[in-house]
C-alpha positions as CSV (number, residue, x, y, z in Angstrom):
1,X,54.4,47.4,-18.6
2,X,52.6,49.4,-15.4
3,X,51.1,47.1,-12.6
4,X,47.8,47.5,-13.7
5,X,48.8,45.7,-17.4
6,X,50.5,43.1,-15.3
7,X,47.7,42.5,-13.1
8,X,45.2,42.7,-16.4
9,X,47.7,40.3,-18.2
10,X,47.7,37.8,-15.0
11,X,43.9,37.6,-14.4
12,X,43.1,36.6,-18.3
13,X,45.9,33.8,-18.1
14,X,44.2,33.0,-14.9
15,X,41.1,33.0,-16.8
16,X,42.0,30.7,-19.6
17,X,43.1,28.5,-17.6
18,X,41.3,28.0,-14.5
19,X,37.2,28.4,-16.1
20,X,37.1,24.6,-17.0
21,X,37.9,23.7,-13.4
22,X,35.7,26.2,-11.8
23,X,32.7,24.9,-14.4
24,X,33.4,21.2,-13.4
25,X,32.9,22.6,-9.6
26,X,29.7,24.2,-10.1
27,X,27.3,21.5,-9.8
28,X,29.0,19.5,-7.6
29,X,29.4,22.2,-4.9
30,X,25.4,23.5,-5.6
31,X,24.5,20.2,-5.0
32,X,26.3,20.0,-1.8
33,X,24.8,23.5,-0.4
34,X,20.9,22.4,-1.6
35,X,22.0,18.8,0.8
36,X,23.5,21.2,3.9
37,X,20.8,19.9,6.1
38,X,21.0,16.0,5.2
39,X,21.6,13.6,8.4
40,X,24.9,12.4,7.2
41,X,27.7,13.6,5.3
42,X,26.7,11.1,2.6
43,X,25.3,13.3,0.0
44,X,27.8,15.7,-0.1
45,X,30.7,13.1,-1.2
46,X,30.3,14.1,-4.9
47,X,32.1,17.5,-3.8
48,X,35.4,16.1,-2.8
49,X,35.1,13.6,-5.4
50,X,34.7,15.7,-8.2
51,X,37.4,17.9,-6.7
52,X,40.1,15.4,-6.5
53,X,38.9,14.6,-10.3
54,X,39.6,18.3,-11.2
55,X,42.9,18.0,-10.0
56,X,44.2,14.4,-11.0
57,X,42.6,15.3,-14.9
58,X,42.7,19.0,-15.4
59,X,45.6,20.1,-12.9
60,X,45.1,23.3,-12.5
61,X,48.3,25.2,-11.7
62,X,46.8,27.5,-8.8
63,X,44.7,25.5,-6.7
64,X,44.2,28.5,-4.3
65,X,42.3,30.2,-7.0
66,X,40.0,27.4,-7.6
67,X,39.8,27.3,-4.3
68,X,38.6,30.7,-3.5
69,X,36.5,30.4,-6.5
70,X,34.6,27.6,-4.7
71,X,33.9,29.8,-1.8
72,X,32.2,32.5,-4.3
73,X,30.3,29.5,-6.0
74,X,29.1,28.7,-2.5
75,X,28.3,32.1,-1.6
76,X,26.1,32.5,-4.7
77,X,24.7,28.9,-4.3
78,X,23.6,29.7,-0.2
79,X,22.0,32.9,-1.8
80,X,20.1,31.3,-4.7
81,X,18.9,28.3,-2.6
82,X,18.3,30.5,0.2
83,X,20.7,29.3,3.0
84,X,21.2,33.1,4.3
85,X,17.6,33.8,4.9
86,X,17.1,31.2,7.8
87,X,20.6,30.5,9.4
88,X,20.4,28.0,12.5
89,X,20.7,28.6,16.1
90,X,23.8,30.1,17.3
91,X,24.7,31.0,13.6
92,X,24.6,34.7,12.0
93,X,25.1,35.5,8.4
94,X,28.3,36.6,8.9
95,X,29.4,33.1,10.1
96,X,28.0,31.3,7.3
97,X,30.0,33.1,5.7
98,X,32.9,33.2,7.0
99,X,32.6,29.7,7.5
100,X,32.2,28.8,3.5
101,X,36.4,29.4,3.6
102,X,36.7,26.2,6.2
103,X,34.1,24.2,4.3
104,X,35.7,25.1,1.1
105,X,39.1,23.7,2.5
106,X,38.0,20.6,3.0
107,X,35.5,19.9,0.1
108,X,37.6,21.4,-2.5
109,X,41.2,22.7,-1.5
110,X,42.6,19.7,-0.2
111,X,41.2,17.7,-3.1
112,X,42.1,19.2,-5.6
113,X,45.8,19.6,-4.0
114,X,45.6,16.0,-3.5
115,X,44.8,15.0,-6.9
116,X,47.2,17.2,-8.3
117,X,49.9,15.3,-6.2
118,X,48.4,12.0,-6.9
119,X,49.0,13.1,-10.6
120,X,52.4,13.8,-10.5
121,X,53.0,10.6,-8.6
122,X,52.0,8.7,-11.0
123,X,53.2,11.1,-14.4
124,X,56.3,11.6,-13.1
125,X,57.6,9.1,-10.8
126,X,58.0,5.3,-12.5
127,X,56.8,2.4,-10.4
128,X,59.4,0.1,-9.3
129,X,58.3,-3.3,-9.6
């Protein structure tokens, strides 16, 4: 096989087996963009919530893809809900969106990590009582 059938053959298993994940994330992280400006952090706790979810239930096997996935749901969310026309003082574009990697991190890589660990916790290591 040449690189590019590998790389054809990777992205469709990819695919398979990450949309479900990445569908589960959609709402949660366009709900968290459309409350960016709330007063607390409050109404953005269904992100990380629903992440860690994904990753106790559907443990997906590459949480970096999900991850990076969430950063182009946010991107598309910010752009539909109009987040880059009217960034805040001492913010460009460009740090918006540079900045959806952090936000990303935190709301939906480190859940999702940590449900998958939580997961395998409790699969495959008995309780001792």
């Amino acid at each position: 096989m040449t690189r590019s059938q590998h790389l054809s053959a990777w992205l469709a298993t990819a695919v398979r087996e990450h949309w479900l994940p990445v569908l589960v994330l959609v709402a949660p992280i366009f709900w968290a963009v459309w409350n960016s400006d709330a007063s607390n952090a409050l109404p953005m706790l269904p992100l990380p919530i629903a992440a860690l979810a994904v990753g106790f239930i559907l443990r997906p096997r590459h949480v970096w893809l999900i991850w990076l996935a969430a950063v182009l749901i946010q991107w598309i969310a910010m752009f539909v809900l109009g987040g880059y026309g009217d960034p805040g003082p001492d913010e460009t574009r460009l740090s918006i969106t540079v900045e959806a990697f952090m936000w990303m991190a935190i709301g939906v890589l480190g859940p999702v990590w940590t449900g998958r660990v939580a997961r395998w916790i409790v699969e495959d290591k008995p309780l001792a009582l």
